[in-house]
N, C-alpha and C positions, 0 to 999 in steps of 0.2 A: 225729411222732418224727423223719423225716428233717430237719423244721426244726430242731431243736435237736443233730442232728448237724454239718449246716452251720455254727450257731451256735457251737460246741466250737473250729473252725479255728482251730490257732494263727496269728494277723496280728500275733505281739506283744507286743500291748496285753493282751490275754486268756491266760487259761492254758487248755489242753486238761481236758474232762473225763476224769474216771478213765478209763473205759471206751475213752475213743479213745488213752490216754497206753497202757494196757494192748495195745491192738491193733496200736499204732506200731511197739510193743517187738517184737510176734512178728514184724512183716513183714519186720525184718533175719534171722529165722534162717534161711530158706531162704538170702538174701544172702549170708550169711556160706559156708554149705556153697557156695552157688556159686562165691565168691571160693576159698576152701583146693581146692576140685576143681579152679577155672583154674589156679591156682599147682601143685600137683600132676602136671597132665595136661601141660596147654599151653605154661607158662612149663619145667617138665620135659623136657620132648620139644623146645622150643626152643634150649636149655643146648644138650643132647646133641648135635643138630643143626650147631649150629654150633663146637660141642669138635672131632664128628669132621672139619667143612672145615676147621677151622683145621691140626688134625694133618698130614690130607692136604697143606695146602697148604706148612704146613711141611716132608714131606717132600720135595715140588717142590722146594722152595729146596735143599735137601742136592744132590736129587741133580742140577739144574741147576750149581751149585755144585760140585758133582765132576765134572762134563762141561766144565765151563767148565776148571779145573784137568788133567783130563787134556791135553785139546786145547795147553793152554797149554805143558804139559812136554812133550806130543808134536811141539808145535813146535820147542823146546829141541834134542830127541833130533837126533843126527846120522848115526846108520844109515839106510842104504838099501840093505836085503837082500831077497830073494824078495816073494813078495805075498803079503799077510793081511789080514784082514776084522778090525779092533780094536773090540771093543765096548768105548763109552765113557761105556755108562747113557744112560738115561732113554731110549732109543732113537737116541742116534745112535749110529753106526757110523763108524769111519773105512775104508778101503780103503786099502791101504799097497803102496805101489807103490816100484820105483827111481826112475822120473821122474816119478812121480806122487802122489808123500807127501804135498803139501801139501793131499791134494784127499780131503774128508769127506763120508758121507752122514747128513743129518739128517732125523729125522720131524718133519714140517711137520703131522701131524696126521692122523688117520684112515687111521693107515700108510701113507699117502705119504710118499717119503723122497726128499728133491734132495741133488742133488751139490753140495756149495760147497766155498769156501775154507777151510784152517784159520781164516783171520782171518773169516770170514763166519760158522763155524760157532761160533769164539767169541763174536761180536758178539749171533749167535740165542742162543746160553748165558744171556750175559749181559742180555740183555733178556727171556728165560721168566722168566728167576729175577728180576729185576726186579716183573714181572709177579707172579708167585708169590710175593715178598713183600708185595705190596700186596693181595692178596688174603689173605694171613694176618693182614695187620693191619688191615684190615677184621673179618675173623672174629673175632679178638681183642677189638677194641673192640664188635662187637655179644653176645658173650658178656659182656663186661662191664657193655654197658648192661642184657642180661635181668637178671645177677645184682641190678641194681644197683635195678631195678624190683621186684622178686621182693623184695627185705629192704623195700622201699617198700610194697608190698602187705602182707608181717609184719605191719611195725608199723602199718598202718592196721586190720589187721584183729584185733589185739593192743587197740588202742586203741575198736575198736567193743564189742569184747569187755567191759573194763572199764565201758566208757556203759553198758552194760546190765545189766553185773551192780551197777551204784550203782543202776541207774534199779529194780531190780528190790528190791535194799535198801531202796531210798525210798518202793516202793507195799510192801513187809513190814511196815515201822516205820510207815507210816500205817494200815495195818491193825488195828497192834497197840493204836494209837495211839485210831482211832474204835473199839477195843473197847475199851477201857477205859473211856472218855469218856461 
């Protein structure tokens, strides 16, 4: 019996006998539930994943971009009254002095904060946010490569779907076929 299983291999030349065209059929159905769970779970929790860094990173760019903007009009401004501590997002702070205006503290990270120039703290502005949009459009383009796998998975598993339900037509209608005959 196992010889004539062997014998059945499509190489082809040959067609599969019934019984192995029958068992071929079922061994995609697990397949298929595997594929619709990947695309559900995996390529799902992927999307999300990377929606929410892209978000984040777009918030980066705003508020780099509004530090970069304050810094720039606080260099503008021409007062030099008393001293204040100006928060100017994302964590820098300026420190506003009369003979000390031009002089900013920025977080460099893990709440350390150095003292720089305005021109230094714009310069740091403008390279996070730099930073920060290369990082969003990265995010960007890997959300779109998932979605773009994710409709590539659909339709291949649209299209196994189909194979089998002709393949499943085609062993009915021989059915119906050698009962008649």
């Amino acid at each position: 019996m196992d010889d004539a299983r062997d014998d059945d291999v499509d190489d082809g030349s040959r067609s599969r006998s019934r019984s192995s065209r029958h068992i071929a059929s079922h061994r995609f159905m697990p397949s298929l539930a595997a594929l619709r769970a990947f695309e559900r779970t995996t390529l799902a929790s992927n999307i999300l994943a990377c929606e929410r860094e892209l978000a984040s990173a777009l918030d980066d760019v705003k508020e780099w971009a509004a530090c970069e903007e304050a810094l720039r009009e606080r260099a503008r401004e021409s007062r030099d009254e008393g001293i204040e501590l100006l928060d100017l997002g994302f964590g820098v702070k300026a420190r506003v002095r009369e003979h000390r205006r031009a002089r900013v503290f920025v977080d460099v990270g893990c709440g350390f904060k150095v003292e720089m120039t305005n021109e230094e703290g714009m310069s740091r502005c403008e390279r996070a946010r730099r930073e920060a949009e290369a990082v969003a459009l990265d995010a960007r383009e890997r959300v779109e490569d998932i979605y773009r796998a994710r409709e590539r998975l659909r339709r291949g598993i649209e299209e196994l779907e189909m194979m089998m339900n002709e393949r499943a037509k085609e062993r009915a209608s021989a059915r119906a076929g050698a009962g008649k005959g």
